[in-house]
C-alpha positions in Angstrom: -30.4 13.4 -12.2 -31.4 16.9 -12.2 -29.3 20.2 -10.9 -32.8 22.2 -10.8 -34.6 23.0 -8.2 -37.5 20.5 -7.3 -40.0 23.1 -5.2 -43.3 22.9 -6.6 -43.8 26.3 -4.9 -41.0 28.4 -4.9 -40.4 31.6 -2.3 -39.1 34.1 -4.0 -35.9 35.9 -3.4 -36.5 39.5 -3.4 -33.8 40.8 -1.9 -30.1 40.7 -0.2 -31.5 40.5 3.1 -33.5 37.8 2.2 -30.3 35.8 0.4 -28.3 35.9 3.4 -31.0 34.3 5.8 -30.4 31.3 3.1 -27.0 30.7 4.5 -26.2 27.0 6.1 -22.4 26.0 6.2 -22.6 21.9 6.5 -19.4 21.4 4.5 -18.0 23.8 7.2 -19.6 22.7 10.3 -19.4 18.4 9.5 -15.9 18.3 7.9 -12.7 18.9 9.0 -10.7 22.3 8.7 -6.8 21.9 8.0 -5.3 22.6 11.9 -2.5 24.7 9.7 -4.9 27.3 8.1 -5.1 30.8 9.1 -8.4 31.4 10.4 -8.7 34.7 8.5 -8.6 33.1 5.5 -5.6 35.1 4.2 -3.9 31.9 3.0 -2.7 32.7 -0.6 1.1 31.0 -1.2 1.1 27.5 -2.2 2.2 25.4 0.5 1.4 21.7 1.4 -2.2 21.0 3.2 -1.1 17.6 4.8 -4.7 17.1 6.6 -8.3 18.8 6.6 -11.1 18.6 4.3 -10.8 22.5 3.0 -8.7 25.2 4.0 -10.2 29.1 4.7 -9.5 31.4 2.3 -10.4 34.8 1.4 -11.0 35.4 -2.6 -9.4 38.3 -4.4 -12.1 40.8 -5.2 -11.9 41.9 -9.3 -10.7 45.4 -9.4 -13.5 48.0 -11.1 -15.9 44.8 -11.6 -18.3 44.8 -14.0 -21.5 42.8 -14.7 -21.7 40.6 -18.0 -24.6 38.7 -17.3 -26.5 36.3 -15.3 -28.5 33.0 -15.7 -32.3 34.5 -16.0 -33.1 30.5 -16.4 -31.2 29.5 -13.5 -32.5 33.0 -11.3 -36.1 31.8 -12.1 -35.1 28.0 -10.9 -33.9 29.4 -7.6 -36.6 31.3 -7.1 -34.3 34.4 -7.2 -35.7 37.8 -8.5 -33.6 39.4 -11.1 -33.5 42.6 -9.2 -31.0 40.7 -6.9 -28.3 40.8 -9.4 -28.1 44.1 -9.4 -27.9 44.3 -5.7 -24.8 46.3 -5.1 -23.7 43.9 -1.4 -24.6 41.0 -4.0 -22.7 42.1 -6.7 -19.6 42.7 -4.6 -19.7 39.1 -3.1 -19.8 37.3 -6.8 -17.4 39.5 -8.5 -14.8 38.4 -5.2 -15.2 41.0 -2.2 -16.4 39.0 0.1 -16.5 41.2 2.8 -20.0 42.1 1.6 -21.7 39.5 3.2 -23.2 39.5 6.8 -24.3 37.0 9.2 -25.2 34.6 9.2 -23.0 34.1 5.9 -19.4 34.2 6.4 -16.6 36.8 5.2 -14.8 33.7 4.3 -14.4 31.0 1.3 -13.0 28.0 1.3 -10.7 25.6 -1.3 -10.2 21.9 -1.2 -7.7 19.5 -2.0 -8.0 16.6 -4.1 -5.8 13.9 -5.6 -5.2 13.4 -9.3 -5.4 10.0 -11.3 -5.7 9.7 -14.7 -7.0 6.3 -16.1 -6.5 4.5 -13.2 -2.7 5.5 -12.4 -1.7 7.9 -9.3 -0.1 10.6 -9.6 1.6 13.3 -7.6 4.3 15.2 -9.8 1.2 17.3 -10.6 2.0 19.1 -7.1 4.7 21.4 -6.7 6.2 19.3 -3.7 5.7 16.0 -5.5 3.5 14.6 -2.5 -0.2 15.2 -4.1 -0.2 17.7 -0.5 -0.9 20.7 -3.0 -3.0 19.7 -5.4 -6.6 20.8 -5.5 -8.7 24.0 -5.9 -6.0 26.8 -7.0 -8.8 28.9 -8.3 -12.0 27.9 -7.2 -13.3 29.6 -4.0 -16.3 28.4 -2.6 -18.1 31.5 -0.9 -21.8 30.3 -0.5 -23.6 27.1 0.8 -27.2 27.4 1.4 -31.0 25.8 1.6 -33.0 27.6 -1.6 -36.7 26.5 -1.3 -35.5 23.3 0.1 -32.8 22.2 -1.6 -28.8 22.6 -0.9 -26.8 24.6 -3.0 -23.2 25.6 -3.2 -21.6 28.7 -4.9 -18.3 28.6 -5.9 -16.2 31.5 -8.0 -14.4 30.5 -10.9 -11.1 32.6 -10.8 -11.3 34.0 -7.3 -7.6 34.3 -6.8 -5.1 32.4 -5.0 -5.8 29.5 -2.6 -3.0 27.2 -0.9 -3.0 24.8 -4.1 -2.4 27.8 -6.8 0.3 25.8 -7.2 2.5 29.3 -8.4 -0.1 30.7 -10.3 -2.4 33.9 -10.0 -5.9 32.3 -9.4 -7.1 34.3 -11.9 -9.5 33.3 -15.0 -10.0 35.2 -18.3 -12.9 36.8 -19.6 -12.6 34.5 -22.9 -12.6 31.0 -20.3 -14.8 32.6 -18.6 -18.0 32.9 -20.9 -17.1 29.8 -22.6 -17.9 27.9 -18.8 -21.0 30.6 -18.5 -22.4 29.9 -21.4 -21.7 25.8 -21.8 -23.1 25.0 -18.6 -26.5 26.6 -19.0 -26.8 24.9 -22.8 -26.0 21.4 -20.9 -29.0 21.9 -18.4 -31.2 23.1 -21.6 -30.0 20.0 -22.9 -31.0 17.8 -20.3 -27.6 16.5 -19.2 -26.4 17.0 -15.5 -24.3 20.3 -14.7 -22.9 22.3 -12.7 -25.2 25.7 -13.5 -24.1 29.3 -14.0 -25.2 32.1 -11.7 -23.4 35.3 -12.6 -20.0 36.6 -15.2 -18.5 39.6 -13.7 -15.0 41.2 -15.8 -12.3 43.8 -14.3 -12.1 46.8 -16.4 -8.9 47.3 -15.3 -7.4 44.0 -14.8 -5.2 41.8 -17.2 -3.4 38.8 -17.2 -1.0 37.8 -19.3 -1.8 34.3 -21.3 -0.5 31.8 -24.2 -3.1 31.8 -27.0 -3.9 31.6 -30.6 -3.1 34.3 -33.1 -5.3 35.0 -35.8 -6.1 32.5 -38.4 -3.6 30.0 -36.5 -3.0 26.4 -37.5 -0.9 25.6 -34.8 -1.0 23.3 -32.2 0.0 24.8 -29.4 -0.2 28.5 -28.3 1.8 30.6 -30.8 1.4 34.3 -28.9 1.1 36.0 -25.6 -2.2 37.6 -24.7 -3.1 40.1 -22.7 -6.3 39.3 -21.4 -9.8 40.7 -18.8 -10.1 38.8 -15.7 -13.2 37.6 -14.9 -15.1 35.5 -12.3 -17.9 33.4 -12.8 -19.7 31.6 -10.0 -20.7 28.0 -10.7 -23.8 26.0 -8.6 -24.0 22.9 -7.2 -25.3 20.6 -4.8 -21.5 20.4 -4.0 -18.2 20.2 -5.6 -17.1 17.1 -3.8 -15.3 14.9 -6.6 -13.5 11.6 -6.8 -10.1 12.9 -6.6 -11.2 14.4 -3.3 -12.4 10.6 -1.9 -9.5 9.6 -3.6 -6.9 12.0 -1.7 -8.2 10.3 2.2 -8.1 7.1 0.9 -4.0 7.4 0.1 -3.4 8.9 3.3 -5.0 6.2 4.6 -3.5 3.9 3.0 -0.2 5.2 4.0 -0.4 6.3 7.7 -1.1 5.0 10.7 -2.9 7.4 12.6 -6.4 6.5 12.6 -7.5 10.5 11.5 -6.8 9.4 8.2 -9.3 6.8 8.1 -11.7 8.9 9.8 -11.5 11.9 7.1 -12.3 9.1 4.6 -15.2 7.9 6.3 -16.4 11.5 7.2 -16.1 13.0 3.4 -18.2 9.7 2.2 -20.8 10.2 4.5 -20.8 13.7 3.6 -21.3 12.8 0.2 -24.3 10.8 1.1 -25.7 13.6 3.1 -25.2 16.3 0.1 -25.9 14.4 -3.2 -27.8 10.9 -1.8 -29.9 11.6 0.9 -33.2 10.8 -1.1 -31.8 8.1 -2.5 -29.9 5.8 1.0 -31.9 4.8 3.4 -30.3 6.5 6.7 -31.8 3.5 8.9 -28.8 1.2 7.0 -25.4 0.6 8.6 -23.0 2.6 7.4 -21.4 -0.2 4.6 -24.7 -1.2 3.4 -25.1 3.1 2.7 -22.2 2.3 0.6 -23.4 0.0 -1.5 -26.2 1.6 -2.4 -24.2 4.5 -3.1 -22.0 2.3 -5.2 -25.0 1.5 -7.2 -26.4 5.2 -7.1 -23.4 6.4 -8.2 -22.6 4.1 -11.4 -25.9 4.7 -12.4 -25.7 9.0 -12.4 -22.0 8.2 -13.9 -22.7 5.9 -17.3 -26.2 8.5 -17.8 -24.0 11.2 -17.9 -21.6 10.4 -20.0 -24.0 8.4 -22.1 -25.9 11.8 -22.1 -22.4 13.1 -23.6 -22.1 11.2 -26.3 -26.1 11.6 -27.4 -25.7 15.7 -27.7 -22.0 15.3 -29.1 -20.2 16.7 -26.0 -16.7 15.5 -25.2 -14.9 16.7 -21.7 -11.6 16.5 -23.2 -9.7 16.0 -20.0 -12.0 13.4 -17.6 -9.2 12.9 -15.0 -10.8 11.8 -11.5 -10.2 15.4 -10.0 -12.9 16.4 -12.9 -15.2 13.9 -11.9 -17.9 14.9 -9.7 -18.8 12.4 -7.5 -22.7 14.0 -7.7 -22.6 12.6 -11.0 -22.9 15.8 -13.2 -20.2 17.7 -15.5 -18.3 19.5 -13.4 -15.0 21.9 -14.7 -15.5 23.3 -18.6 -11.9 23.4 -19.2 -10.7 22.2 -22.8 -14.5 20.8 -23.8 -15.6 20.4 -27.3 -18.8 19.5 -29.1 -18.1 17.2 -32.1 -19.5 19.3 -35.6 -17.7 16.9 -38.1 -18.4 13.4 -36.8 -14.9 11.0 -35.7 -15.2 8.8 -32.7 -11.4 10.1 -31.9 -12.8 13.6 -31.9 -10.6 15.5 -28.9 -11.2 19.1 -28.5 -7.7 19.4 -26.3 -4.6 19.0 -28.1 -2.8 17.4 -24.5 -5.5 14.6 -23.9 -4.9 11.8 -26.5 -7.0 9.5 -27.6 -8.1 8.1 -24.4 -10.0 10.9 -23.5 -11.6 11.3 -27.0 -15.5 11.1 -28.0 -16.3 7.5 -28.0 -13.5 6.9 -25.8 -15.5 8.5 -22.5 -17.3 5.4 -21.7 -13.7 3.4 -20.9 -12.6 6.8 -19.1 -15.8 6.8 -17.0 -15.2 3.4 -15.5 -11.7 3.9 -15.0 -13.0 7.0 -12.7 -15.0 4.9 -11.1 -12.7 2.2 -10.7 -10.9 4.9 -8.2 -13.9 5.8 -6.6 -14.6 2.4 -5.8 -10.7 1.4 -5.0 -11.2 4.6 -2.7 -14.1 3.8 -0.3 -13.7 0.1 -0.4 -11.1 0.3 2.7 -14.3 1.5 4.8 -15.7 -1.5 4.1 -13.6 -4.3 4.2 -15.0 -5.8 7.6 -18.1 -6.6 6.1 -17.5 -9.4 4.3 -21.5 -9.5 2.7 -21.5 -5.9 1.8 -18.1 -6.5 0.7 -19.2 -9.2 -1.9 -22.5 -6.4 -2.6 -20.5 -3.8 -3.2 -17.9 -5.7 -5.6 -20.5 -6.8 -7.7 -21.5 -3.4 -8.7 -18.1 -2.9 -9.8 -17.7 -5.8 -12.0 -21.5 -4.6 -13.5 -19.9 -1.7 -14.6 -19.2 -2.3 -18.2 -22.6 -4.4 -18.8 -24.6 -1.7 -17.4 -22.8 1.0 -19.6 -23.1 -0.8 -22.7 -27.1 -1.4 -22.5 -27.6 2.1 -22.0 -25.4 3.1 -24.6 -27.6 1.0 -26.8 -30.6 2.2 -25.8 -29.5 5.8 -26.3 -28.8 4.9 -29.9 -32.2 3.3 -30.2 -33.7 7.0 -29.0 -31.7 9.1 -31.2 -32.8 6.7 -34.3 -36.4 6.7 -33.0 -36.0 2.9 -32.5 -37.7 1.1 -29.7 -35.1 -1.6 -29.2 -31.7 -1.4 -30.1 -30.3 -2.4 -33.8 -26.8 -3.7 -33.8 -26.8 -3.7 -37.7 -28.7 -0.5 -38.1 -26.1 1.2 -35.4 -23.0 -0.3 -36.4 -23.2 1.0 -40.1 -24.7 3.8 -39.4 -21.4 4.5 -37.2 -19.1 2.9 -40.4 -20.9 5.2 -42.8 -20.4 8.5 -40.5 -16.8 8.1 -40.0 -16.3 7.0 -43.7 -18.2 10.5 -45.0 -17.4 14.4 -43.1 -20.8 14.8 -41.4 -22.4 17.0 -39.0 -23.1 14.9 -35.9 -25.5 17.3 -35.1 -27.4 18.3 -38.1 -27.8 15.0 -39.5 -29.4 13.5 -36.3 -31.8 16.6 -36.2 -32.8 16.1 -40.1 -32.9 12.3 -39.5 -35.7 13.0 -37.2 -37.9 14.5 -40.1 -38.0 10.9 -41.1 -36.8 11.8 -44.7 -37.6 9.5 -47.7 -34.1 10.0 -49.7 -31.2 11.1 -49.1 -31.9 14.7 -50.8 -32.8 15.9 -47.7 -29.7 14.7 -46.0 -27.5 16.7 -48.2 -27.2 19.8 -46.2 -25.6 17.5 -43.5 -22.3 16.5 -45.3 -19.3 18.5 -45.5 -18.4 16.8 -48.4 -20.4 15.2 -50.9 -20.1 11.3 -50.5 -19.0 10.1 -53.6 -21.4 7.9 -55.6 -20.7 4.5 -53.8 -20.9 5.9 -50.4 -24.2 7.5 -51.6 -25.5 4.2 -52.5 -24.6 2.8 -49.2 -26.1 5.8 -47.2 -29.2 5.1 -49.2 -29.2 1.5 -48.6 -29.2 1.8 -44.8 -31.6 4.8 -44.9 -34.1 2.1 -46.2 -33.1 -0.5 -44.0 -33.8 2.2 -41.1 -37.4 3.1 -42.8 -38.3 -0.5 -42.6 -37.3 -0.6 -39.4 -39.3 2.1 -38.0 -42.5 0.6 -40.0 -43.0 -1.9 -37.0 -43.0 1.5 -34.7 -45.5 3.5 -33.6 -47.2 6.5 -35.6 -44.0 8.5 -37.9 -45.3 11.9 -36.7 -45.1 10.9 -33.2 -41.2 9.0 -33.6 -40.6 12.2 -35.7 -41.3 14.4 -32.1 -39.6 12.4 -29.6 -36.6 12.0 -31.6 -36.4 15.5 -32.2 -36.2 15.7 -28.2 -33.5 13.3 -28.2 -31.6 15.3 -31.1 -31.0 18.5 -30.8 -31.3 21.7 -33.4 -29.1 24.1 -31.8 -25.8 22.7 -30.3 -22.2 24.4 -29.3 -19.9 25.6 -31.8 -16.9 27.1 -31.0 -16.8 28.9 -34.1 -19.7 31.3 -33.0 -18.4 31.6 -29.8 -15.1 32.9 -30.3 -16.8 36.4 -31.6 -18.7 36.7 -28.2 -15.8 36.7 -26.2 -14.0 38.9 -28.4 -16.8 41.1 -28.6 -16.7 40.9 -24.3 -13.3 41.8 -24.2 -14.1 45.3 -26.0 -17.0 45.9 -23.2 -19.7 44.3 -25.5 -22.0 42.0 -24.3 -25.1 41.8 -26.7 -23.8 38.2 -28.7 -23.2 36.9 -25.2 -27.1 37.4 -24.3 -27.9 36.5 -28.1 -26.2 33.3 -27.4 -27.4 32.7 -23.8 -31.6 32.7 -25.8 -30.4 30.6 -28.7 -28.3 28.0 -26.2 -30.9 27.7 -24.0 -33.6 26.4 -26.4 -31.7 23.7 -28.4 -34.4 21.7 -29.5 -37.4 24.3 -30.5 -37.3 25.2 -34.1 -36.4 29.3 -33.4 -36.8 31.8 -35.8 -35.5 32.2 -39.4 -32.8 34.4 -38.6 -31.8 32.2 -36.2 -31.8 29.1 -38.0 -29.4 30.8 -40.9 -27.2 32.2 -38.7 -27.0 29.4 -36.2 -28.0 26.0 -38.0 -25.0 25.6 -40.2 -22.1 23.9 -40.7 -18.8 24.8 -39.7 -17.0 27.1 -42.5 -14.1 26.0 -44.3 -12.3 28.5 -42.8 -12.5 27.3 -39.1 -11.3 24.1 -39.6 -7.8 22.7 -37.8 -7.8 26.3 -36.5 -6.3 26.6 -33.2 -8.4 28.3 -30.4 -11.9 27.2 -32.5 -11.2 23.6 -33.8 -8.8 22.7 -31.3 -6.6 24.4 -28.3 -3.9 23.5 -25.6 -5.7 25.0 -22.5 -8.8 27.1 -21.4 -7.2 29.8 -19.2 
């Protein structure tokens, strides 16, 4: 699945005048609108939202904004020129005054609510009232949802203030958060893996917040100082932002009331899904339980891809609750993420998620997410005994399905054309057994070297001499293997489009946000260029500067190797 645009001809977006005229509110106009909201939008204390798809709110405009960057890549995809971001009525709607915008947009946002379960298991002391009646978007205001050049887009900001499920706290994000989602969701699309996309990073010059964070040269776990910190708001794109905590959510109140609204929300936010992220995929002719099986089926595919996709690249969410699982199928909310540098299948970026939610782990996470999506829209289906059965079967296929295209994304990255159980499963033995670069050896593996001398640059260590023997041993098993392939130049090419060069490390990041917070932007846009080209071999500058392994100093150090929270 694909977040960019599919337009073989694009119009192009010169203008504000022409942005606007995009404007088409079907989230608004098709769903439900909590009966307690004020209309206004000025809806800011947490309180409970007992019914209602979204509530109305108003986001908090950044005081003395000012622009950081924008997604030229993402700007070209939309068809939008990059004039527009300089647009003053633009600018003034994605740094949070929304009162910029003019019909037939709206001069309001809006939040929604969502349930939280987390491998499976409910939970509700999460919300301030313990009733899982105030837990959803604190922070994330949804200001925009339009047709660009055919296709449906929604805008949301990233730190826009206070909605009802705040939940106490400001609605704010930091500039350092703030770049980190920026610039990771953009590498992910140049990637190839399914994201949310970036549009624009505005900061307040005159703005702080006040946050727990690392001091200098920290091994701690946790926080260890108070920072004071730039606000910032980025705005994030997507076909929607509808996730499986928010099909999860009507499904408990149906499950627990008897007024038939409750069912009816249920059925109303699944068939919106269908409208927003499956229309080209369900036939609309189908009765409304067959649409569900095919979503079902539509769904567990995008699901194991993606996180199969994750696991390819090195990425690791860190925190894949169901309220960070879109139901599009795509990588929604860069909170505590990580990209494994030294490879261990327990790699976890966030020092709060445990092992479950580690590196190799995300498979079992991803069906225990879809375990709830499936527990959550089988109740609209229940009367139906054939779909029933139909739609049951693609939940016990789950697991099968997963693990053969697990197997055939380690056949790729190894340049294999069917999958090697032996080849694999040492391979993964001799990894964890030596401190390698996930990424860097994968990339030098696809020069297709004759010895090990040219793996050497990958490991952190050198293996001592019967570990060498063993990585040599299956690095001639592997040769033989790819003997019975096609052409080495041409396994040589497509693995290096299965492996990247260039991948995320936190290390290099950390000065671009530091740099931001002093009002310099320039190794933000460095990054942006070398991110968005991961698997072209760049220049020699960039290749020493960016093609390295971690240094010694960075590792188990808090806020680069590991950290408690985002912010």
């Amino acid at each position: 699945m694909s977040l960019t645009p599919k337009s073989p001809v694009k119009t192009i977006i010169n203008n504000f005048d022409e942005f606007v005229q995009l404007a088409d509110y079907s989230l608004l106009e098709k769903l439900n609108c909590d009966p307690d909201a004020r209309g206004e939008g000025n809806d800011h204390s947490p309180r409970e939202v007992y019914s209602g798809h979204y509530v109305p709110v108003t986001p908090t405009p950044l005081p003395d904004p000012e622009y950081v960057t924008h997604s030229t890549t993402f700007f070209k995809d939309l068809g939008f020129h990059d004039d527009l971001v300089q647009n003053q009525e633009f600018s003034r709607i994605f740094s949070g005054d929304i009162t910029a915008a003019r019909p037939p947009m709206r001069q309001v946002g809006w939040a929604t609510g969502y349930a939280l379960s987390i491998y499976g298991t409910e939970y509700t002391q999460q919300c301030p009232f313990g009733t899982g009646n105030g837990y959803g978007d604190g922070r994330a205001i949804s200001v925009f949802e339009g047709l660009v050049n055919g296709q449906r887009w929604e805008m949301q900001l990233k730190g826009g203030g206070r909605t009802p499920y705040c939940r106490g706290a400001d609605g704010r994000a930091v500039l350092r958060s703030s770049v980190r989602e920026f610039l990771a969701q953009e590498h992910m699309h140049a990637l190839r893996v399914p994201t949310t996309r970036s549009l624009t990073l505005y900061t307040s010059k005159s703005e702080t917040v006040t946050r727990p964070w690392y001091s200098q040269n920290s091994h701690s776990t946790n926080p260890d100082i108070l920072v004071d910190n730039p606000v910032a708001i980025t705005t994030r794109v997507a076909p929607s932002f509808l996730r499986v905590g928010q099909l999860e959510l009507f499904a408990r109140r149906a499950r627990n009331s008897n007024d038939p609204q409750t069912f009816e929300e249920l059925q109303k936010i699944a068939a919106h899904l269908i409208e927003r992220e499956y229309k080209n995929e369900i036939d609309q002719s189908l009765s409304f339980s067959e649409q569900l099986v095919v979503l079902a089926k539509a769904f567990r595919q995008r699901l194991i891809s993606l996180v199969v996709n994750w696991i390819r690249v090195g990425y690791c969410q860190g925190n894949f609750n169901s309220d960070n699982c879109a139901a599009g199928g795509f990588t929604l909310d860069y909170g505590p993420f990580g990209f494994c540098e030294v490879f261990d299948p327990e790699y976890q970026p966030w020092t709060g998620g445990g092992k479950h939610f580690s590196f190799f782990n995300q498979p079992v996470a991803a069906e225990a997410n879809y375990h709830m999506f499936w527990t959550a829209l089988r109740p609209l289906i229940e009367k139906d005994s054939d779909s029933l059965e139909l739609f049951d079967d693609v939940r016990r296929g789950f697991s099968a399905e997963m693990q053969v295209q697990i197997q055939n994304m380690w056949a790729a990255k190894l340049g294999l054309t069917e999958y090697s159980s032996e080849l694999v499963k040492e391979l993964i033995v001799l990894m964890t057994s030596s401190e390698i670069d996930y990424t860097i050896f994968f990339r030098e593996l696809s020069h297709i070297p004759e010895n090990m001398k040219v793996l050497n640059k990958c490991f952190y260590v050198t293996p001592p001499k019967e570990l060498q023997e063993k990585w040599e041993a299956w690095l001639d098993l592997w040769r033989s293997a790819l003997s019975n392939e096609l052409e080495l130049t041409a396994i040589s090419e497509k693995m290096k489009q299965t492996n990247p060069k260039y991948t995320w490390r936190e290390w290099f990041i950390v000065p671009a946000y530091r740099e931001a917070e002093k009002g310099n932007y320039t190794l933000i846009r460095e990054l942006q260029a070398v991110l968005n080209r991961p698997y072209d071999e760049q220049t020699k500058e960039v290749e020493e500067k960016y093609y390295q392994l971690r240094p010694k100093e960075f590792f188990y150090s808090g806020g680069v190797s590991h950290y408690s929270c985002s912010s």
